[in-house]
N, C-alpha and C positions, 0 to 999 in steps of 0.2 A: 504494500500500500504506500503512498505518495507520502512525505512528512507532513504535519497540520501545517498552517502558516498564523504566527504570532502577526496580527495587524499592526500596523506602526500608524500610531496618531502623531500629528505634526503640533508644536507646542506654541501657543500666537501671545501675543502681547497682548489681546482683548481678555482671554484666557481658555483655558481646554477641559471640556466636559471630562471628567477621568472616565476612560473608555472600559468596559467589560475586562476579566480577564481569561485568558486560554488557561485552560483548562490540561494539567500534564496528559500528554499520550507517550505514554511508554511504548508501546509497542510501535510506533510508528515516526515518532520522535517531531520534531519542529523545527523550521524555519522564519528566517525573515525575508521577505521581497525583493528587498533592496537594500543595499547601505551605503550611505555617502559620505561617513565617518561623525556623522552629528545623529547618530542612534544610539539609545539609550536602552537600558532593559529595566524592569519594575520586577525583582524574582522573589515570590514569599511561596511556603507552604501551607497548605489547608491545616495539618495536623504533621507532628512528627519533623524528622531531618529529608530534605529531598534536598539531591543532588542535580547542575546543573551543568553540563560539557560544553561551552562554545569551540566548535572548532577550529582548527587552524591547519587550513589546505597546503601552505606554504615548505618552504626550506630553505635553508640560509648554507650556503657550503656544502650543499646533498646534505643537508643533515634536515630532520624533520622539527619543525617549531612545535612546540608542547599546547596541547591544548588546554584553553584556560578554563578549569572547576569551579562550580563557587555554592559552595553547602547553606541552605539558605534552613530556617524552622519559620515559626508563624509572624517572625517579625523581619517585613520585606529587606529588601539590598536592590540597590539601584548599583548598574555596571555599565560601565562606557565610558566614555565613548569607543565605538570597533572600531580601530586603523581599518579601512577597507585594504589595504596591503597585506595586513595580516591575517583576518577575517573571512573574506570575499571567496566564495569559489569562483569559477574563471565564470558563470554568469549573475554572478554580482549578486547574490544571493549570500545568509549567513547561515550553515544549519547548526542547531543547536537541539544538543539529546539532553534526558530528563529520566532518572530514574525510578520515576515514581509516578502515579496515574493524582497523587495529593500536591505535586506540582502546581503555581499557578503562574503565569506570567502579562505583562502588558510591556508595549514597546513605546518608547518616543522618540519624536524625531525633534531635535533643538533649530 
């Protein structure tokens, strides 16, 4: 099956509705759309420790760049901004796995 895609709300000076959030899919895992390097992530858990992978497609000297974890429980963590260099797979897209279906996320764009 296809990864879910995390929405990314754009954040204005009037101000921004805080949008819904995704809902983890472990088994299918998640992306973002797009990234221009001014995306944001909103990561908290429903219950419990959930675990949160953004990839990193790259390599620096044939060597593989580590992809970055980030162990969230019920009180949220904002992450970003993505280097889309580091981030991006080659169609500009960010996928990012969830080890947990108690996962929740929301994305912004600055």
């Amino acid at each position: 099956m296809p990864r879910t895609v995390i929405p990314i709300t754009d954040v204005t000076r009037t101000g921004t509705t805080q949008p819904s959030q995704t809902s983890g899919d472990a088994s299918n895992n998640h992306y973002l759309a797009y990234n221009d390097g001014r995306v944001m992530l909103e990561l908290t858990a429903a219950s419990g420790t959930v675990v949160y992978t953004i990839i990193t497609p790259g390599t620096v000297d044939g060597l593989a760049v580590s992809d970055l974890t980030v162990s969230v429980t019920t009180t949220p963590k904002v992450v970003g901004p993505l280097p889309p260099a580091v981030y991006n797979q080659a169609d500009g897209t960010v996928n990012i796995d969830v080890d947990s279906a108690n996962g929740r996320a929301r994305a912004y764009r600055l």
